[in-house]
C-alpha positions in Angstrom: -94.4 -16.7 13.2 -93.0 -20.4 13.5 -89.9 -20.9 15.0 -87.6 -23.1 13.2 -87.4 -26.7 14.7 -83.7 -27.6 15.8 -82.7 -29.5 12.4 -83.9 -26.6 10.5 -81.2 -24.5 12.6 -78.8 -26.6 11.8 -79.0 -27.0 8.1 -79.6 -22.9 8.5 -75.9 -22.9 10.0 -74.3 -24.9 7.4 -75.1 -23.3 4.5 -74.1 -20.1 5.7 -71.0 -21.4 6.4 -71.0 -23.1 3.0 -71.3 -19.4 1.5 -68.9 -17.9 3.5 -66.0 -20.9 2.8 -67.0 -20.5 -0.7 -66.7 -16.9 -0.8 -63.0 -17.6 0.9 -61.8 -20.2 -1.8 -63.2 -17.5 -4.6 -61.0 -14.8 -3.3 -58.1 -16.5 -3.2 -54.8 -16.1 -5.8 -52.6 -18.4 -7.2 -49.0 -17.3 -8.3 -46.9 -19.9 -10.5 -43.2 -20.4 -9.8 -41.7 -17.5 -12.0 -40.1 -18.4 -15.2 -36.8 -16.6 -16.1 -35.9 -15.4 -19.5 -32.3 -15.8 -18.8 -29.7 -18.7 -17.7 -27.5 -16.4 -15.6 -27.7 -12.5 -14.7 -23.6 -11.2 -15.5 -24.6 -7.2 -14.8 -22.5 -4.4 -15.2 -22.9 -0.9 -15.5 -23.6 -0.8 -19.3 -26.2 -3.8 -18.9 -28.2 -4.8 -16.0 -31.7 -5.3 -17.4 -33.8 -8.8 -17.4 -37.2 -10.6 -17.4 -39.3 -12.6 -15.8 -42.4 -13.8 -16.7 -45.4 -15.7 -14.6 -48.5 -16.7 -14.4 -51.6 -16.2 -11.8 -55.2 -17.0 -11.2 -57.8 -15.9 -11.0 -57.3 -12.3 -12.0 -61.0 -11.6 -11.0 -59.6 -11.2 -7.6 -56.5 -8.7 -8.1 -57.8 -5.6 -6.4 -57.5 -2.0 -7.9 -54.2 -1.0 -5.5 -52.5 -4.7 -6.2 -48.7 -4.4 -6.9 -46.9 -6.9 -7.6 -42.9 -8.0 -6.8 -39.8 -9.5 -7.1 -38.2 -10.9 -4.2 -34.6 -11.6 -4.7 -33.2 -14.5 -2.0 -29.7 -14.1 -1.1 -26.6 -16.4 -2.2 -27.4 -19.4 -1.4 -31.3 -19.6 -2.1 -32.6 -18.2 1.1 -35.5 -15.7 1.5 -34.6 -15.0 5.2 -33.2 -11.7 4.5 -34.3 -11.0 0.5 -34.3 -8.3 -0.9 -37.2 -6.6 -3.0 -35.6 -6.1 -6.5 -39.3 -4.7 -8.7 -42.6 -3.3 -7.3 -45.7 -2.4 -10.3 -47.0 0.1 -10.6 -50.9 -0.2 -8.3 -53.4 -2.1 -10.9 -50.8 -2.0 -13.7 -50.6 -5.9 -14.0 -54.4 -7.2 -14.3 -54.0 -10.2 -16.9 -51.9 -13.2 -16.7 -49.0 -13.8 -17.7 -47.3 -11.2 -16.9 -43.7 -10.4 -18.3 -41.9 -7.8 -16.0 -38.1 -6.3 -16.1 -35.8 -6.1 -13.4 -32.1 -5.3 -12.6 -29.9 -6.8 -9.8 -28.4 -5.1 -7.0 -24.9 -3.8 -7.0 -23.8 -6.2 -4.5 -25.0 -9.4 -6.2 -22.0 -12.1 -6.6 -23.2 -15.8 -6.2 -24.5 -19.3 -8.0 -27.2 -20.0 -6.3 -29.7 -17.3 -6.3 -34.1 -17.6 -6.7 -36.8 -15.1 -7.4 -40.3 -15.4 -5.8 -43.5 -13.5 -7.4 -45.3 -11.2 -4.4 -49.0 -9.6 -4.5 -49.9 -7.0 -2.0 -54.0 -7.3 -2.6 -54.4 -9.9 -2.2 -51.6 -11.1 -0.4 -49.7 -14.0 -1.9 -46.6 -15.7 -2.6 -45.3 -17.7 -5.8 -42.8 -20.9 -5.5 -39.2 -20.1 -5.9 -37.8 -19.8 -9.2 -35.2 -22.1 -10.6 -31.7 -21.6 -9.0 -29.5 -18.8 -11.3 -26.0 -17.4 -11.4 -25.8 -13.4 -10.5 -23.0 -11.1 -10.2 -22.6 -7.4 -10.8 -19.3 -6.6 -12.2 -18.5 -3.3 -11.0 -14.8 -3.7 -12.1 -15.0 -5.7 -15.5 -11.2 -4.7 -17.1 -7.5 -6.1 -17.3 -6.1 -5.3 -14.5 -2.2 -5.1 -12.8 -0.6 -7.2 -10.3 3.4 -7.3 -9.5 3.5 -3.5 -11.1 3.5 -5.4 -14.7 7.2 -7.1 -13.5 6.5 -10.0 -15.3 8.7 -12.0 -13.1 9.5 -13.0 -9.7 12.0 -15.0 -7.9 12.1 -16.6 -4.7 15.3 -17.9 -2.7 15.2 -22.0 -1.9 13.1 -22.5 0.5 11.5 -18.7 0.7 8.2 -17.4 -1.2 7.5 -14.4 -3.5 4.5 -12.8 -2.7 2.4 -11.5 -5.7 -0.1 -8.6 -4.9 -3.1 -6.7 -6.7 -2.0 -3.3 -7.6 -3.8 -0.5 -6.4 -4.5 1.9 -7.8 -3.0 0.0 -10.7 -0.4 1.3 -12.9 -1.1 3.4 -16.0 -4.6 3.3 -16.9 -5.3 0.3 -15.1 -8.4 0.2 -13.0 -7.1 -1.5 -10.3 -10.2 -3.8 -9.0 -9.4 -3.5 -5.1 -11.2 -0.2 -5.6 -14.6 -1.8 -4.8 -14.1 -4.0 -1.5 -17.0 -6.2 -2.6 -14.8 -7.8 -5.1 -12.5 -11.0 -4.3 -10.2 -13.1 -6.1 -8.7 -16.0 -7.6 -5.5 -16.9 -8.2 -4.3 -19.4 -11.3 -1.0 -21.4 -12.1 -0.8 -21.9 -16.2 -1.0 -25.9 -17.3 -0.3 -24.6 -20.4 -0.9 -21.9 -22.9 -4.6 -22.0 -22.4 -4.9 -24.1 -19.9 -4.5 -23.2 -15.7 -5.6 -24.8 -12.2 -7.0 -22.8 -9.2 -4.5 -22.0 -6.4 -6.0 -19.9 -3.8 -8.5 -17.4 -3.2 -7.5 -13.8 -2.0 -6.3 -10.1 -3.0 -2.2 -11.7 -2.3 -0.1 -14.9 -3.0 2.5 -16.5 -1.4 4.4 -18.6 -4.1 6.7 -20.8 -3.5 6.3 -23.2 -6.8 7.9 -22.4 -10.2 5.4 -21.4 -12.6 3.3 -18.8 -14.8 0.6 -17.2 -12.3 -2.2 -14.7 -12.9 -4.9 -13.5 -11.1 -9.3 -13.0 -11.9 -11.6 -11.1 -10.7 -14.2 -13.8 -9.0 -17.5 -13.6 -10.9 -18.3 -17.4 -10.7 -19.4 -18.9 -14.0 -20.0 -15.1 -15.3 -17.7 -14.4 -18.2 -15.0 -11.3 -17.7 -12.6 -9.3 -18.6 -11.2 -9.0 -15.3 -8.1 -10.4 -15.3 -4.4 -9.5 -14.5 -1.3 -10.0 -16.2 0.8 -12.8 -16.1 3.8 -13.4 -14.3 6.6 -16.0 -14.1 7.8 -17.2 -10.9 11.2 -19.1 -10.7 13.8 -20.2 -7.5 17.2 -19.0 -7.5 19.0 -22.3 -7.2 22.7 -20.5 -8.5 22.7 -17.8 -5.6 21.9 -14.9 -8.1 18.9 -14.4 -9.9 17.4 -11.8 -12.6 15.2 -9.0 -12.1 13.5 -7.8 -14.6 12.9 -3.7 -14.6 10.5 -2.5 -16.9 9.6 1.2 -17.4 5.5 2.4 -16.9 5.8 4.6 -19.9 7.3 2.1 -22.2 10.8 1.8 -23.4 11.6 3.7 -25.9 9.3 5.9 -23.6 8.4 9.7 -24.6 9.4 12.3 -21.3 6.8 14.9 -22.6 4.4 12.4 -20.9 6.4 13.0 -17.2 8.6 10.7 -15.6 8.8 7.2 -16.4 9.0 4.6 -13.3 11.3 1.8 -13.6 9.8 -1.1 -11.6 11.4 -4.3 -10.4 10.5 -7.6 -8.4 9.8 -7.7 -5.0 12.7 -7.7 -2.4 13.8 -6.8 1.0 16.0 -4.0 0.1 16.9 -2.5 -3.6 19.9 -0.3 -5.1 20.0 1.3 -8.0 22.7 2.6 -10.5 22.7 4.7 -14.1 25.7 3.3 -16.3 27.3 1.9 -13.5 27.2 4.9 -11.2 25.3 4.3 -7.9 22.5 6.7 -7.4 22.3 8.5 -3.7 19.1 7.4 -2.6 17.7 5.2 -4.6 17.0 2.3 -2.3 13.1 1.9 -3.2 11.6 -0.9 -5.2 10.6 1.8 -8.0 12.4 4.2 -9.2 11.4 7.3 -11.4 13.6 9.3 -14.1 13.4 11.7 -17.2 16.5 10.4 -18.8 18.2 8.1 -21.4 21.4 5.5 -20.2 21.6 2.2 -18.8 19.9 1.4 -15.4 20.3 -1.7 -13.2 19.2 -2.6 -10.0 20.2 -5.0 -7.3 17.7 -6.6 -5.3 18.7 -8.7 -1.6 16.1 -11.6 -1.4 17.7 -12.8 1.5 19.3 -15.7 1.1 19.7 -14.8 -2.1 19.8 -12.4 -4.6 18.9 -10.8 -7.8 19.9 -8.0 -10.4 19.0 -6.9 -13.7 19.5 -3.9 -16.3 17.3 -1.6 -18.9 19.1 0.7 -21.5 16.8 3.4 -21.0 15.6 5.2 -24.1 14.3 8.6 -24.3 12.1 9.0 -27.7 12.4 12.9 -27.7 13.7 14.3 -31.0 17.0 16.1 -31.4 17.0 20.1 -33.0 18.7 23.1 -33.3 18.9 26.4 -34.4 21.3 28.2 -35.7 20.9 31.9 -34.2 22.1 33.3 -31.0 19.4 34.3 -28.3 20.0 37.8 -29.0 20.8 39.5 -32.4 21.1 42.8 -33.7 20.3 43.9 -37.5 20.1 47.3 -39.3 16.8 48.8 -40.0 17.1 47.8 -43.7 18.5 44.3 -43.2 16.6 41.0 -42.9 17.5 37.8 -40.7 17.4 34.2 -41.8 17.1 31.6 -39.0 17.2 28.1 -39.9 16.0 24.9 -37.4 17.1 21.6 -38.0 15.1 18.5 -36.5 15.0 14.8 -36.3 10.9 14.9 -35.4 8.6 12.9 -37.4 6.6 14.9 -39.9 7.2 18.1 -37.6 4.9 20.9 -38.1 6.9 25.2 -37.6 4.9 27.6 -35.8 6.6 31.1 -35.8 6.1 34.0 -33.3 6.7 37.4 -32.8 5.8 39.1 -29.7 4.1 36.0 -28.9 1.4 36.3 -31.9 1.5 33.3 -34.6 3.0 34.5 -37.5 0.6 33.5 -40.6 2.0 31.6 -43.4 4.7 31.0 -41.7 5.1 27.2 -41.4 8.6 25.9 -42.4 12.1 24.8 -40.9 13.3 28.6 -42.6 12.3 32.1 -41.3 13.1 35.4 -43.0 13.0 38.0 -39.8 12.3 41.5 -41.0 11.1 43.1 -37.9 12.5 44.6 -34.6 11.3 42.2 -31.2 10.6 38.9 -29.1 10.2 35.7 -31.6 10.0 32.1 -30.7 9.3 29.1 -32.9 7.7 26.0 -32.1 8.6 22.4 -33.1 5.9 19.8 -32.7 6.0 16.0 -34.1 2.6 14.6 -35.2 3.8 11.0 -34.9 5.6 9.2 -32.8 5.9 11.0 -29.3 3.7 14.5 -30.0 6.0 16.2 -28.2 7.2 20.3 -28.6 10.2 22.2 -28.4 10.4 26.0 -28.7 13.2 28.1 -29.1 13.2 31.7 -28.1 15.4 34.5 -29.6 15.0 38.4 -29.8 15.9 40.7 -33.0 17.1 44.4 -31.3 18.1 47.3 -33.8 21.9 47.4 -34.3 24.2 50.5 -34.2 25.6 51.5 -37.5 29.1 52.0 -37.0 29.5 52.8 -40.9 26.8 55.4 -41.3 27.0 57.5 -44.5 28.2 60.8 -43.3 30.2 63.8 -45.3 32.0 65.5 -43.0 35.0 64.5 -40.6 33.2 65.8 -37.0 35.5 67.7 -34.8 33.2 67.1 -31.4 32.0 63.8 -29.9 30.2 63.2 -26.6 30.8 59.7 -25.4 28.1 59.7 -22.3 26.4 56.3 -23.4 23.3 57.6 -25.0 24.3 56.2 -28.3 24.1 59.3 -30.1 27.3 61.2 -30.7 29.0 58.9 -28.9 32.0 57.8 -31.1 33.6 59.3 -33.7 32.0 58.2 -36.7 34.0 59.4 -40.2 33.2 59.2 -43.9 33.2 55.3 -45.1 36.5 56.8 -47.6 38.6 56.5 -44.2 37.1 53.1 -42.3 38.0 49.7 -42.2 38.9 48.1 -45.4 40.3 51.5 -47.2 43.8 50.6 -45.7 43.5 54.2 -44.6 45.9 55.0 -41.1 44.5 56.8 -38.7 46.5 58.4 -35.8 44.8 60.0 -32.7 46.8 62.2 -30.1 46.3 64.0 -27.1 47.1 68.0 -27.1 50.4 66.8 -25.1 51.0 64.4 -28.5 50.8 61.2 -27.2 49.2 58.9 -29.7 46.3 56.9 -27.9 45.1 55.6 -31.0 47.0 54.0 -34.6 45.2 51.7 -37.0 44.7 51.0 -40.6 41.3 49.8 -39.7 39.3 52.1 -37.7 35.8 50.9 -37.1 34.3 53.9 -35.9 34.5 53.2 -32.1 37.1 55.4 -30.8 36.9 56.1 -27.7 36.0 52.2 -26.7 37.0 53.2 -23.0 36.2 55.8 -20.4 38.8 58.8 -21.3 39.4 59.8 -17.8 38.6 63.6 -18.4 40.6 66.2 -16.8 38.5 68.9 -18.4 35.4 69.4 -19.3 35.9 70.0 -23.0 39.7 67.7 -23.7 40.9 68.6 -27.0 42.9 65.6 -29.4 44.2 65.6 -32.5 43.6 63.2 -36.0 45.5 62.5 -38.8 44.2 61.3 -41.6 46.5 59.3 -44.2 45.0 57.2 -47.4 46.0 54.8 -49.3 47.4 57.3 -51.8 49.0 59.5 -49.6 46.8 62.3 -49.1 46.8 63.7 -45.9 43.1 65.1 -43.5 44.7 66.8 -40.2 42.1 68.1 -37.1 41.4 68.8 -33.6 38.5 66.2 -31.9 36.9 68.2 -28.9 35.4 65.5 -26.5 32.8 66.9 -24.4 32.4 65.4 -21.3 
């Protein structure tokens, strides 16, 4: 065999090399710079979904286990410390372009951010996207500052500091719940106009004006903002504060206790109708009842006061039965109950079961036992009132009986224990009826005997005591007998 001469070695060389460099350029990818299908990404917990789509070449080259990703720079542009935002699934992307979703991290909140398109096999790297806004709004509602005082006041040459609620009042979501959140304050230029004043969860004013605070998500639209509140200096020594009540005014106390707020001070008093109240030196105070409430606040240098007339939106009733009544087996009670409720709705009880059909301001009470009825206005406040009463069986102390008796045992167990005559010689016959004792003293004389004698413990000296009746009617006749009490 020949041996190759020294130029045929090189030209050997070379065009291996030329094989291996082409092999190199044929394997490699190219990723363009991916294109967004949004202008900005404002996320929140009911949206946080968008799309990019790119192009690469040649797709030849993608290898079975390829995945490709989104690589998510941080604030300002920079991929130092990105963050991997989408991975495909291995071999799911094979033909360009490709169009893939993505959401943003909770913690996104910045103008400036860039995506970059990443394969894994092989490995490579598109340009940077164009620069986007991204915020996630984790808190995106109205929220409270100043506990909804809408004003403030500030001695000359002092401040009034205006905070973020938290947790808020009422419903309010206050947004100092997430700590990744910050804020911007505003001073109204007019009704829908306002300049930025300062960044930060607090503000020191000392500048008359309308201020209000938003949630900072950049060029994001929100609905994260706070109310507004009016700032003014007290130039005449004394000031207003406004109070304002959390549940409203009129307010409704089935809801709880109202708090009556007022602005910011170094110390506070407050008084109902002009009566100090013990111990009500706090900024807020809280109450279940109607009148008029003021407050004075020390500023300082100054100071401040104000006033609410407090109204409680409860509706007025009544009923017109005692808690505890008594009826004879054959009788019936009405009960009546008056109320000033908006379209009330009656629920009726007796030993605490509803009563069907039974659904008006009047009640016919035919039975023995525990009732209560309920009172419950449907507009308005929805509040309830109930009123309890019981219905016990009453003693008859004009039962129909023949005979006058001539023995009585007054021990208490309501049986025998008074002595009950024929209805010819009760109250309302003008019939005189004279008890004595066997010594003749009279211990009873009435021309309307209700059946009750004795009313009182008789002191017994024996254990059957012997007393005497007379009987006399209206028409003279005359009943005479002995009453043995048996003790």
């Amino acid at each position: 065999m020949l041996k190759p001469t020294n130029p045929s070695k090189i030209l050997f060389i070379f065009c291996c090399l030329s094989l291996l460099w082409q092999a190199s350029a044929n394997a490699q990818l190219v990723i363009g710079a991916p294109n967004l299908g949004f202008s900005q990404a404002c996320a929140s917990n009911s949206f946080n979904n968008y799309s990019t789509t790119f192009i690469f070449s040649p797709d030849t080259v993608l290898d079975a286990s390829n995945q490709f990703s989104i690589e998510l720079s941080d604030a300002n542009g920079d991929f130092e410390n990105s963050t991997i935002i989408f991975t495909s699934t291995a071999g799911a992307i094979t033909s360009s372009p490709a169009t893939v979703q993505f959401s943003i991290p909770e913690d996104t909140a910045g103008e400036n951010y860039r995506i970059k398109i990443k394969s894994s096999a092989p490995v490579a790297t598109s340009a940077r996207s164009e620069p986007f806004a991204a915020y996630f709004k984790s808190q995106d509602a109205p929220f409270s500052i100043n506990n909804l005082v809408s004003t403030g006041v500030f001695c000359t040459g002092g401040s009034y500091l205006l905070t973020i609620d938290n947790p808020g009042t009422g419903n309010n979501e206050s947004p100092l719940l997430y700590p990744n959140l910050s804020f911007k304050w505003f001073r109204e230029t007019s009704p829908t106009t306002s300049i930025f004043v300062a960044d930060g969860a607090t503000l020191s004013v000392n500048t008359e004006g309308t201020y209000f605070a938003r949630t900072d998500y950049g060029t994001c639209t929100s609905d994260s903002f706070s109310n507004r509140v009016t700032i003014t200096e007290a130039v005449a020594g004394e000031a207003n504060a406004t109070i304002v009540s959390s549940l409203g005014n009129p307010y409704c106390p089935e809801q709880g206790f109202t708090i009556l707020n007022t602005i910011a001070g170094n110390s506070y008093q407050w008084f109902k109708d002009g009566n100090m109240i013990v111990d009500a030196t706090d900024q807020m105070y809280q109450t279940n009842a109607s009148g008029l409430f003021s407050v004075q606040v020390d500023l300082g240098e100054c100071s401040a006061s104000g006033s609410i007339d407090l109204v409680s939106e409860l509706f007025e009733s009544s009923i017109d039965v005692p808690e505890f009544n008594e009826m004879l087996e054959e009788e019936s009670l009405l009960v009546n109950v008056t109320t000033t409720a908006q379209n009330p709705i009656f629920q009726w009880y007796l030993n605490d079961t509803l009563i069907s059909n039974a659904n008006a301001a009047t009640f016919e009470a035919t039975e023995f036992g525990d009732y209560s009825v309920v009172i419950t206005e449907t507009e308005g406040c929805n509040a309830s009132i109930e009123y309890l009463f019981t219905i016990e069986e009453a003693f008859d102390l004009f039962p129909e009986v023949e005979k006058i008796p001539n023995v009585i045992s007054p021990n208490g167990d309501l049986i025998n224990d008074t002595w009950i005559i024929p209805t010819a010689y009760v109250s309302g016959t003008n019939t005189e009826i004279i008890i004595m004792t066997n010594q003749g003293k009279v211990v009873l004389k009435t021309n309307d005997y209700q059946n009750n004698w004795p009313e009182n413990d008789l002191n017994l000296t024996a254990i059957n005591q012997v007393y005497y009746y007379v009987i006399k009617t209206s028409d003279n006749q005359t009943k005479k007998g002995s009453i043995t009490v048996v003790k």
